[in-house]
VEXVEXRO-416523 format. One record per residue (C-alpha): x negated, y, z. Coordinates in steps of 0.25 Angstrom, whole numbers, plus 5000, padded with zeros to 4 digits. Layout:
N
XYZ
...
% end
This chain:
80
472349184517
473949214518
474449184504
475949204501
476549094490
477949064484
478448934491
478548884477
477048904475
476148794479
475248804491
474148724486
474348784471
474148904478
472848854486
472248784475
472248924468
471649004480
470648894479
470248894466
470249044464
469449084476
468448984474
468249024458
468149164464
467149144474
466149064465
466349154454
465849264466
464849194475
463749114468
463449024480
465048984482
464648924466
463448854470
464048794484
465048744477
464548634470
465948594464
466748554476
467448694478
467348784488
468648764496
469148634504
470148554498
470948574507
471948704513
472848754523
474348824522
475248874532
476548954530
476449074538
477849114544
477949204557
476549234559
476049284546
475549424552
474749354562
474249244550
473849374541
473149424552
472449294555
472149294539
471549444539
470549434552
470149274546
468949334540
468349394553
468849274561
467949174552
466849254548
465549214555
465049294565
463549264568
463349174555
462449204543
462649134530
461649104519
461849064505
460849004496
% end
């Protein structure tokens, strides 16, 4: 995800909110993200952030193919 903030904005503020708001959507959507969550959350405490500089073209790139990188190729998923 490439997300453009004012300097003045603060990064975890920021972070805290696409947390929050994502994982309210996606429970409010997928019933078994409800019951796996058991109160915990959904996301890891933690998060990463870098500036992008020279290289954002490449890093947008990198962003826009991320789905078909990570995707499995010979996985099957089962959800009860």
């Amino acid at each position: 995800m490439i997300v453009e903030i004012a300097p003045s904005v603060s990064i975890a503020v920021i972070v805290q909110k696409l947390k929050s708001h994502s994982s309210m959507e996606l429970k409010r959507k997928f019933k078994y993200i409800r019951e796996m969550d058991g109160g915990c959350g959904i996301w890891s405490v933690g998060y990463f952030v870098s500036s992008i500089g020279l290289n954002e073209k490449m890093i947008a790139k990198y962003v826009a193919r991320q789905d078909k990188h990570d995707r499995p190729r010979n996985a099957s998923f089962e959800f009860s």
